[in-house]
C-alpha positions in Angstrom: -64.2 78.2 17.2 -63.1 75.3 15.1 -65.3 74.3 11.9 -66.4 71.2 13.5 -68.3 73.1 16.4 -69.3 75.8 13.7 -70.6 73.0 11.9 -72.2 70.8 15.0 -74.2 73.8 16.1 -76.1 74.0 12.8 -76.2 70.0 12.6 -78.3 70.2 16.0 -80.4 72.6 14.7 -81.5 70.7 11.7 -81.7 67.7 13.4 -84.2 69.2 15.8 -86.2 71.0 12.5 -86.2 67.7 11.2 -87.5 65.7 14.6 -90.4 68.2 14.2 -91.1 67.6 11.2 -91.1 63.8 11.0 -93.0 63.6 14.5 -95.9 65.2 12.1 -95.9 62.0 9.6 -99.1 60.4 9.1 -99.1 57.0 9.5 -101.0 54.7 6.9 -99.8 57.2 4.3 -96.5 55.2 3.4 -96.6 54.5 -0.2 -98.5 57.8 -1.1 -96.8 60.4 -3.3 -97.8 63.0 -5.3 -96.6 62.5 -8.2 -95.3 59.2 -10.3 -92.0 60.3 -10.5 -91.6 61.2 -7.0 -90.5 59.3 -3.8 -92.8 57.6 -1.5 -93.8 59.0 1.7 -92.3 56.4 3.4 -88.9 56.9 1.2 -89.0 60.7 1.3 -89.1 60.4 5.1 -86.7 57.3 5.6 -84.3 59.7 3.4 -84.5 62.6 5.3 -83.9 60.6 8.5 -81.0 58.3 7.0 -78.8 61.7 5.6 -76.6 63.0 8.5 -75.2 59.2 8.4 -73.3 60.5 5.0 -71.2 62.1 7.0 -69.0 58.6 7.3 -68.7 58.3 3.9 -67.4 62.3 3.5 -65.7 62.8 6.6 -64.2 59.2 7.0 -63.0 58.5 3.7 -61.7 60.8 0.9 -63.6 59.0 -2.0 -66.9 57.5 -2.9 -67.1 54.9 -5.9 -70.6 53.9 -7.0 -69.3 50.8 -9.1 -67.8 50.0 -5.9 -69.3 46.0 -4.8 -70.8 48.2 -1.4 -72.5 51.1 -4.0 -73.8 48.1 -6.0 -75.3 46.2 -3.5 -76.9 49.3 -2.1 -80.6 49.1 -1.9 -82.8 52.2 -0.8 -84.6 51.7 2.6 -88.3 52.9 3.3 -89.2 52.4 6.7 -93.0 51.5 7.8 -93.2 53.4 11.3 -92.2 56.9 12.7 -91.0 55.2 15.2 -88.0 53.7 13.4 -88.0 56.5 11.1 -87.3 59.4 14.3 -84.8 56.6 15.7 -83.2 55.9 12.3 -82.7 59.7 12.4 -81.1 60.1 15.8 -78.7 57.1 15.1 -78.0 58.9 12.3 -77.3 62.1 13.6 -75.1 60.5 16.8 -73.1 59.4 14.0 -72.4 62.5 12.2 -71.9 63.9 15.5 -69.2 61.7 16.3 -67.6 62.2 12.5 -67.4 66.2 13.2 -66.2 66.0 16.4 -63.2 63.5 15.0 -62.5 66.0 12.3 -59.9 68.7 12.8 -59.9 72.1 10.7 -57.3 70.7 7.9 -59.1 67.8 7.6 -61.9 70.2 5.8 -59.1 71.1 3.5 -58.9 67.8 2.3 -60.1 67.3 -1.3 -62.9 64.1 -1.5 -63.8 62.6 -4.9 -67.3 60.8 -6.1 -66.9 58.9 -8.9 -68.1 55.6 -10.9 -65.2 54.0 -12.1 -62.7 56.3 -13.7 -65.6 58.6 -14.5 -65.2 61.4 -11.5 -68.2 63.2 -11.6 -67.2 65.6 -8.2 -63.9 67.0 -6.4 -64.1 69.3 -3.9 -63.0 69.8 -0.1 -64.5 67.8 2.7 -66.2 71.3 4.6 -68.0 71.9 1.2 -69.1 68.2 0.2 -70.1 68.0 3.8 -72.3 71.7 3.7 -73.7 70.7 0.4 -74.3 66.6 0.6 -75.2 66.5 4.1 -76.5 69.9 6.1 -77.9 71.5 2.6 -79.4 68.3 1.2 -81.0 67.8 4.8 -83.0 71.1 4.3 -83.6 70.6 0.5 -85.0 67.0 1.1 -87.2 68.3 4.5 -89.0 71.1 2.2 -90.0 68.6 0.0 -91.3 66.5 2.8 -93.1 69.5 3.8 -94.9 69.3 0.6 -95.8 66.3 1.1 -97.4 66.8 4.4 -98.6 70.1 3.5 -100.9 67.6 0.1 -101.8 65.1 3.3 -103.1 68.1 5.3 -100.9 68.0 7.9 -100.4 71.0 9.7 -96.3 71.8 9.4 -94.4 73.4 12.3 -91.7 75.8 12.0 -87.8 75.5 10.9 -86.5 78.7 11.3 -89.2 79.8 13.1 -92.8 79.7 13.5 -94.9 78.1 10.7 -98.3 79.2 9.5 -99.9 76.4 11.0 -98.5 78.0 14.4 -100.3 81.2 13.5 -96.6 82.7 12.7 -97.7 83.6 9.4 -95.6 87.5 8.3 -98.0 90.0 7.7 -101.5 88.5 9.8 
């Protein structure tokens, strides 16, 4: 099995975690957060969704640059609706689908660079950038959004099986 279908068959399992989890957002609730340094709602969720579309920047080139004119003029989204929120994060993951499924075991090997300037601040191979800024960042990002739901009172389903809320609790 190559590392691209290793890598797909986890992909469409935190997609789906993450579909789950994002169907559950409260709507109204957009520019709450619990704390003054952290994201919105409405960010926290539109990040979570917007992630797997990294992969074009990992997979598809060998180098990010954030003084780059594109890096620059980036401005961070937050989207207003679940609806464009779930579809922001199936676009999203179609996307990184297509980038795995275009990249071939030695392409892994390849060594990819973030950077500002001359200042490189990362180097390491495309498989781990990818693990790390994409499928591990995904799960990092949807336990905090599980957090925030969990403050709202919104009952939380399961990633790796059930959740509490589903009476899977260990030990009832």
């Amino acid at each position: 099995m190559s590392l691209s279908q290793r890598l797909l068959a986890e992909l469409d399992l935190e997609i789906q975690a993450n579909r789950d989890l994002l169907a559950r957002l409260p709507e109204g609730s957009w520019d709450w957060k619990p704390h003054e340094k952290s994201m919105t709602l409405s960010r926290l969720a539109t990040h979570v969704a917007e992630i797997p579309a990294w992969s074009n920047a990992i997979l598809m080139a060998d180098e990010i640059d954030f003084m780059s004119p594109e890096m620059q003029a980036w401005v961070p989204r937050e989207m207003q609706s679940k609806e464009e929120i779930l579809a922001e994060l199936e676009s999203a993951g179609e996307t990184c689908r297509g980038h795995l499924e275009a990249t071939g075991d030695e392409d892994f090997k390849r060594i990819w660079t973030m950077k500002a300037g001359d200042q490189v601040a990362m180097q390491e191979t495309k498989y781990m950038v990818f693990r790390r800024q994409v499928l591990n960042h995904m799960v990092h990002h949807r336990a905090q959004l599980g957090v925030f739901l969990r403050l709202l009172d919104v009952p939380l389903p399961g990633s790796y099986g059930p959740s509490a809320d589903e009476g899977g609790g260990m030990g009832e």
